[in-house]
C-alpha positions in Angstrom: -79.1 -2.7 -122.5 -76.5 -0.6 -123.6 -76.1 3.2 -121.7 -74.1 5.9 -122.6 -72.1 7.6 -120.4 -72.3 11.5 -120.6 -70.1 14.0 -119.7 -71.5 15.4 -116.5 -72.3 19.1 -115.1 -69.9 19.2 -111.9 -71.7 22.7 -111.0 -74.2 24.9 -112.2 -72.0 27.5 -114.3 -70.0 24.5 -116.0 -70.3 23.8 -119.8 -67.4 22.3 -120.3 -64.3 20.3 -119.0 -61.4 17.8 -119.3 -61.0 14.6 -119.2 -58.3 14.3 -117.1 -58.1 9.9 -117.0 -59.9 7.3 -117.2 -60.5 5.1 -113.7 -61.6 2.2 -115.5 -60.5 0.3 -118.5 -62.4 -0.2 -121.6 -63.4 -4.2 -120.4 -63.5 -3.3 -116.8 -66.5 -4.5 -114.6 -68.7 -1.1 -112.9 -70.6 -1.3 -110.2 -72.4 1.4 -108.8 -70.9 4.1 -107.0 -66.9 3.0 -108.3 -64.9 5.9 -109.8 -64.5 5.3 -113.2 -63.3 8.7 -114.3 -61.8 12.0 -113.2 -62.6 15.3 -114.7 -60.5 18.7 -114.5 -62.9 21.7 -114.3 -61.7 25.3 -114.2 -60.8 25.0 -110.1 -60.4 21.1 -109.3 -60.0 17.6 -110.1 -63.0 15.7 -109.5 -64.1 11.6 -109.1 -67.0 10.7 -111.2 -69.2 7.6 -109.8 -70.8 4.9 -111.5 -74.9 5.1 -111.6 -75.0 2.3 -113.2 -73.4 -1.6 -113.1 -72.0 -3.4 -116.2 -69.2 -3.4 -118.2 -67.1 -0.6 -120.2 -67.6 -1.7 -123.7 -66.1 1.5 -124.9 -64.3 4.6 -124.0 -65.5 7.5 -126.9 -63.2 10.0 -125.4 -60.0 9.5 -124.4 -57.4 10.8 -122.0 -56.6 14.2 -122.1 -59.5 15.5 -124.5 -60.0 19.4 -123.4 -63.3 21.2 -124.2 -65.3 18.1 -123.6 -69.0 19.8 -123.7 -71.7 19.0 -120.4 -74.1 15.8 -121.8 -71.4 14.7 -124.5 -71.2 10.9 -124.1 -67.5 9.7 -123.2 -68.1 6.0 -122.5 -70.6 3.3 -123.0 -71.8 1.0 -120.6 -72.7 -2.6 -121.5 -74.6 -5.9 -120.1 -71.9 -9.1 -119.4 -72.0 -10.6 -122.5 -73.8 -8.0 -124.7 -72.0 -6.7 -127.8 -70.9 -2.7 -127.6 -73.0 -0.9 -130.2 -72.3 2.3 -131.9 -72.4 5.4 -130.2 -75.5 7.4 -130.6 -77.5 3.9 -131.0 -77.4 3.6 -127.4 -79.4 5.2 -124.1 -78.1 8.1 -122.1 -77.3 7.4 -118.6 -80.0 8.9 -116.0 -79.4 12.7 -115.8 -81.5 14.2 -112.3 -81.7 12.4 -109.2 -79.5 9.5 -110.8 -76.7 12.0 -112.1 -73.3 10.7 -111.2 -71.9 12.0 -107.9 -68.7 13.9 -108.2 -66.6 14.3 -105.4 -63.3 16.1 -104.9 -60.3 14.3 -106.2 -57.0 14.6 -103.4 -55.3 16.6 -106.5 -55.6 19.8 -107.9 -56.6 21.0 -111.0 -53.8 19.9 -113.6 -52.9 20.8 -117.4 -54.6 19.9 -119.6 -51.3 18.8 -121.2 -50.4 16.9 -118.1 -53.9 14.9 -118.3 -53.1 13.2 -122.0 -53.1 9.8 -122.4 -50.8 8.0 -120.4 -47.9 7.3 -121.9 -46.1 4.3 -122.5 -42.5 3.0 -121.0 -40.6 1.3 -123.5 -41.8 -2.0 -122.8 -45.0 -1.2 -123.4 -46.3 -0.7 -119.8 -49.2 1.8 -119.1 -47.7 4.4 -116.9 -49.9 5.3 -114.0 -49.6 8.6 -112.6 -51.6 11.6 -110.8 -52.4 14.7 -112.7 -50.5 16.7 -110.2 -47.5 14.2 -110.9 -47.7 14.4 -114.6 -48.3 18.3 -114.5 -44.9 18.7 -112.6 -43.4 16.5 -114.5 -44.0 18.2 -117.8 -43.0 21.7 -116.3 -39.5 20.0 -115.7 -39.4 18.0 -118.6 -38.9 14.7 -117.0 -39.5 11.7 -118.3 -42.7 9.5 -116.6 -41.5 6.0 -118.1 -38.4 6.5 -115.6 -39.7 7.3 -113.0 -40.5 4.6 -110.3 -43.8 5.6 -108.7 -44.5 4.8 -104.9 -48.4 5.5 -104.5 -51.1 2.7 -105.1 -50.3 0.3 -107.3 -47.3 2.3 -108.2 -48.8 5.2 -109.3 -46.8 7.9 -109.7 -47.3 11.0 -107.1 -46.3 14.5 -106.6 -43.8 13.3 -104.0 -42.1 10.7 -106.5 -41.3 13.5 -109.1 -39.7 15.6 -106.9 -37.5 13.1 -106.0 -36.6 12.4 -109.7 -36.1 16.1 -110.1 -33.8 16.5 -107.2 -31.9 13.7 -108.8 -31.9 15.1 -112.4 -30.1 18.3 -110.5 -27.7 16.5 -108.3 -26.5 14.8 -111.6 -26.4 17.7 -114.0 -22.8 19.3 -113.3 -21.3 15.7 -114.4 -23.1 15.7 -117.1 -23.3 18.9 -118.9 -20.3 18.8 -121.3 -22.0 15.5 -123.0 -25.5 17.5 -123.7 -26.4 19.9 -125.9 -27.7 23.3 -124.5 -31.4 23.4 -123.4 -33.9 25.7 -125.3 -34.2 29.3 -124.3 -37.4 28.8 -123.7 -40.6 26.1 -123.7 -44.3 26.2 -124.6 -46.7 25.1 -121.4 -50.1 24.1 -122.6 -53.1 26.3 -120.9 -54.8 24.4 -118.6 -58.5 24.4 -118.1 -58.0 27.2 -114.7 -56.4 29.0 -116.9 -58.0 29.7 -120.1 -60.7 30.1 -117.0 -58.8 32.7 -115.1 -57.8 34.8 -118.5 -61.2 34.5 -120.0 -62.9 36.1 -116.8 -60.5 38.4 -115.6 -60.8 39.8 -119.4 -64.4 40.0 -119.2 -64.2 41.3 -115.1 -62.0 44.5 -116.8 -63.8 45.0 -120.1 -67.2 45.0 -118.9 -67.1 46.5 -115.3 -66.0 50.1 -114.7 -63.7 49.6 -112.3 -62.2 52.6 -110.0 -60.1 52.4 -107.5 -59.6 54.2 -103.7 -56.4 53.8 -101.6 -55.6 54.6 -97.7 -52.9 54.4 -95.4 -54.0 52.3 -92.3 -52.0 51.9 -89.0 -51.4 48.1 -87.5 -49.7 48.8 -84.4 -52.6 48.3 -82.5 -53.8 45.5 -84.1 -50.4 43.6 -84.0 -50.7 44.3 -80.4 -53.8 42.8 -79.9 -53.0 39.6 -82.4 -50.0 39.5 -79.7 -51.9 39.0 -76.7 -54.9 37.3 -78.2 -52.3 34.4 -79.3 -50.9 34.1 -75.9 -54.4 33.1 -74.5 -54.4 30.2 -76.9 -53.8 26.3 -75.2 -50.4 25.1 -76.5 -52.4 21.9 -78.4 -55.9 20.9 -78.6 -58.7 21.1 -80.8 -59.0 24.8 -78.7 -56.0 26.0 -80.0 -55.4 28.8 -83.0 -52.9 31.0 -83.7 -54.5 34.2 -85.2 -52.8 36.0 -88.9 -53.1 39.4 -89.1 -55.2 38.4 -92.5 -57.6 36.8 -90.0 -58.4 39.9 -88.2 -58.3 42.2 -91.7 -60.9 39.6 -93.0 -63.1 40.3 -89.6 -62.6 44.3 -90.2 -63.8 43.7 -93.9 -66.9 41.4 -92.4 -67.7 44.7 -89.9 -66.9 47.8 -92.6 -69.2 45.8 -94.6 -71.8 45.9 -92.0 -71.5 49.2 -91.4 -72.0 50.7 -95.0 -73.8 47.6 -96.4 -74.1 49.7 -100.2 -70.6 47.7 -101.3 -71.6 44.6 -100.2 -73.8 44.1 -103.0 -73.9 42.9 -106.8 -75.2 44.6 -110.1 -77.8 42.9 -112.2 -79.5 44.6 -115.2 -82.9 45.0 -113.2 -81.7 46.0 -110.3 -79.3 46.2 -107.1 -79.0 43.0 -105.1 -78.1 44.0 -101.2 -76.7 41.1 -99.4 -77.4 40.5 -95.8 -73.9 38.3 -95.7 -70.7 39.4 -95.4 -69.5 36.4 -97.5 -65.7 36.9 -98.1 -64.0 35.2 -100.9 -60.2 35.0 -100.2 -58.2 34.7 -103.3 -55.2 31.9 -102.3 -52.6 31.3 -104.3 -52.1 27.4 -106.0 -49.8 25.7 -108.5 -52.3 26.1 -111.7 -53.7 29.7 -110.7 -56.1 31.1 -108.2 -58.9 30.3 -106.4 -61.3 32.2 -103.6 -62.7 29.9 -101.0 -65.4 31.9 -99.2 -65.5 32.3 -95.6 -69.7 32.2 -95.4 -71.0 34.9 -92.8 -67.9 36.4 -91.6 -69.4 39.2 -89.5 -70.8 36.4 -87.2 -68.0 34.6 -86.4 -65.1 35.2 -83.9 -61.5 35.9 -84.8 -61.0 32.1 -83.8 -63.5 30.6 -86.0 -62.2 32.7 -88.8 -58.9 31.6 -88.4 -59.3 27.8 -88.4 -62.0 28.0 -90.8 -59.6 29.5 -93.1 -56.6 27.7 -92.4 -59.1 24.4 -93.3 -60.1 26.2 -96.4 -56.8 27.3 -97.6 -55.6 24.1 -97.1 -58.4 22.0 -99.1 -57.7 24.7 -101.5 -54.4 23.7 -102.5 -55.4 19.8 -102.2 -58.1 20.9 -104.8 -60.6 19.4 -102.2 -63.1 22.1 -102.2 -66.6 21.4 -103.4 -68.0 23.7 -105.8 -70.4 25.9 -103.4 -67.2 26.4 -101.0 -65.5 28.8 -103.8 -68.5 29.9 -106.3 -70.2 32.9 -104.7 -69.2 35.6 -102.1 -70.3 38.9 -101.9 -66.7 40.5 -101.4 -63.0 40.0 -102.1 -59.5 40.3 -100.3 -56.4 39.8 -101.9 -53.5 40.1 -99.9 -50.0 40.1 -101.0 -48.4 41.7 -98.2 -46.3 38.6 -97.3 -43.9 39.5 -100.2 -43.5 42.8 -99.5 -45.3 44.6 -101.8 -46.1 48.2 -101.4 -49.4 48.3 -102.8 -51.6 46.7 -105.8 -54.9 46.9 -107.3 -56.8 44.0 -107.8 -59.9 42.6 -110.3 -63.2 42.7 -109.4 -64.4 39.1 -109.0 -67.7 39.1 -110.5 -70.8 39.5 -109.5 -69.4 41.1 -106.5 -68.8 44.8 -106.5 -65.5 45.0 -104.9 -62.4 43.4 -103.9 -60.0 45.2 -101.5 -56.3 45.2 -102.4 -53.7 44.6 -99.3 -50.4 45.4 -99.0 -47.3 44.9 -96.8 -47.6 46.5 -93.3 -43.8 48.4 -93.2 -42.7 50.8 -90.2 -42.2 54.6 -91.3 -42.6 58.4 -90.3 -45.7 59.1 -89.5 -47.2 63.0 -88.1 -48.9 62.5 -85.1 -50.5 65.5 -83.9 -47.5 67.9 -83.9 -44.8 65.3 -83.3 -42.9 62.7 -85.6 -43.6 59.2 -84.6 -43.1 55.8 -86.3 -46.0 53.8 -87.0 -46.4 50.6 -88.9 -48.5 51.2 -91.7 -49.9 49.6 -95.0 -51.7 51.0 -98.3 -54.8 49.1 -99.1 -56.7 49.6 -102.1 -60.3 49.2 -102.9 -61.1 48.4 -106.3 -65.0 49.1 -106.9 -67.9 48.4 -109.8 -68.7 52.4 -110.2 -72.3 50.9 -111.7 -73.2 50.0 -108.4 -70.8 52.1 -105.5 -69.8 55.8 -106.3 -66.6 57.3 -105.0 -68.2 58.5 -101.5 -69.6 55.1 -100.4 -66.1 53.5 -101.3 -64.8 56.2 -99.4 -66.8 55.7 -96.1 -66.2 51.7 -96.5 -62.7 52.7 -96.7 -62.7 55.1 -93.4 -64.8 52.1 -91.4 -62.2 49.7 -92.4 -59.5 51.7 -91.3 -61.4 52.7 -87.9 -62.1 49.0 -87.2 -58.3 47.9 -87.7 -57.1 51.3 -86.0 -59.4 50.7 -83.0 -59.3 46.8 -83.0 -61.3 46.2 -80.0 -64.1 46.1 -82.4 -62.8 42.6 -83.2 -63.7 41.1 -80.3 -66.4 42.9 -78.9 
């Protein structure tokens, strides 16, 4: 018997998606469990499985198509031998404890531009390449059908197109009097992360009356301790760590949290929800956007499980191998950009959360210390609170704990 197969729901909040290429070819024998397609949500590229065995009579959706709504069927399943009938005249594929298992792809969210159809050389061959691959490819303008790929079956990987594009540059000075000049500029299709990213950021600022509270914290101390506590670490070994200084802010976020538990919390329209768990999202940087992997009970852990925890984390992150529950949720934010320099910066609240705390470079200056001049290292950071559930004094008091924890950082490890 014929069975549709429907777009599925890769997490609770999704509605919608791309899909990013087909595994399988219309013709191709399934058996349960084989990938047959990969779908780009707003944070990752993900492998769907096969529930069921037969053959793919017909692909309804093809490569590329954005916007593809939850329980839309993209494919249809047949018997050996059976004829493919119409869509809509067919079954749905099993939906609850049969839905199709999606697990992370080893790429990250692409374009939706970079996930059409695969194009053709000119000799007709179906070009075979990652999303990542054809993503980068289309930001340099480089030309897939010329490009020899090196992955399975020759795919084409991330790895392969930088190589072309080194290439392309190397060559360019010889060439530059026979070409004409390149546009002054270029459109770059959204991709699914970000439409995401701009359509929830936009609601985030709208809708949530954000205000903001700023300090000056001294590091000294706590570079001093991060100094020592590295030294103590073995060489190699599954032991080992070497502690950032983002490590230890996280742990005086987990603590400040603890101590005026009112901004760890989210607003609802019946009421206040209180959480017991300092859950940290921590927004990282990738190609396509940002995402905030959550570091889950960070007041429990020591300054060496948050540092490998999140070094593991940051690193799925930007292989887009994160499952959905690792970066949906938290109950507060950090965004630090003090690794370029910057002076200070307020950030978006990530809702439901009711906060996000802003951090900035850590520079040496003048500073009054009793009645002498000294020079401290110091950085700005900036709180940026829901006023519908924290008022300005309990921002302020987070603010003061935060400070006293990475002023006095003894609390870190005690």
């Amino acid at each position: 018997m014929a069975i549709e197969v429907l777009m599925p729901a890769l997490s609770p909040t999704m509605t919608e998606g791309t899909l990013a290429r087909w595994v399988k070819a219309e013709g191709d024998k399934i058996a349960i469990g084989d990938v047959i397609a990969e779908i780009e949500t707003d944070k990752a590229t993900m492998e769907v499985e096969a529930v069921e065995e037969g053959i793919l009579g017909r692909i309804l959706v093809p490569e590329g198509t954005q916007e593809v709504a939850v329980n839309t069927p993209i494919g249809i399943l047949v018997a050996e031998g059976e004829s493919v009938p119409e869509a809509g005249a067919v079954k749905p594929q099993a939906q609850k404890a049969e839905a199709p298992a999606a697990q992370p792809a080893a790429t990250p969210a692409a374009p939706a531009a970079s996930a059409a159809p695969a194009a053709a050389a000119p000799t007709g061959k179906r070009i075979i390449a990652s999303p990542l691959a054809k993503r980068i490819a289309s930001q340099k303008g480089l030309d897939l059908s010329r490009i020899k790929g090196t992955g399975p079956h020759g795919r084409i990987i991330r790895r392969d197109v930088e190589n072309a594009s080194v290439q392309a540059t190397a060559v360019a000075p010889a060439v530059t009097a026979a070409v004409a000049p390149a546009p002054a500029s270029r459109s770059v299709p959204h991709s699914s992360m970000r439409k995401v990213i701009a359509r929830r950021l936009s609601e985030a600022k709208s809708t949530i009356p954000h205000f903001y509270v700023s300090v000056d914290v001294e590091l000294d101390a706590l570079l001093a301790l991060r100094t020592q506590l590295n030294a103590t670490s073995p060489a190699e070994g599954p032991d080992a760590f070497k502690l950032s200084v983002n490590d230890m802010l996280v742990k005086a976020a987990a603590i400040a949290l603890k101590r005026v538990p009112n901004v760890n919390a989210s607003f609802t329209d019946e009421a206040m929800i209180l959480h017991e768990s300092a859950d940290i999202s921590i927004a990282v940087s990738i190609p396509d956007g940002l995402i905030t992997p959550i570091l889950k009970h960070a007041e429990r852990k020591s300054l060496k499980e948050i540092s490998q925890e999140t070094k593991d984390l940051v690193k799925r992150a930007r292989a887009g191998k994160l499952k959905p529950e690792e970066f949906q949720g938290g109950t507060f934010s950090i965004s630090n950009m003090g690794m370029y320099g910057v002076r200070d910066f307020s950030a978006i609240i990530n809702p439901p959360q009711a906060a996000i705390l802003a951090i900035a470079a850590g520079k040496k200056q003048p500073v009054v210390k009793g009645n002498e001049l000294a020079i401290a290292t110091v950085m700005t950071v900036t709180l940026s609170v829901d006023h519908r559930v924290v008022d300005g004094a309990v921002a302020a008091e987070w603010l003061s704990a935060f400070r006293s924890v990475v002023e006095s950082p003894l609390t870190l490890v005690v």
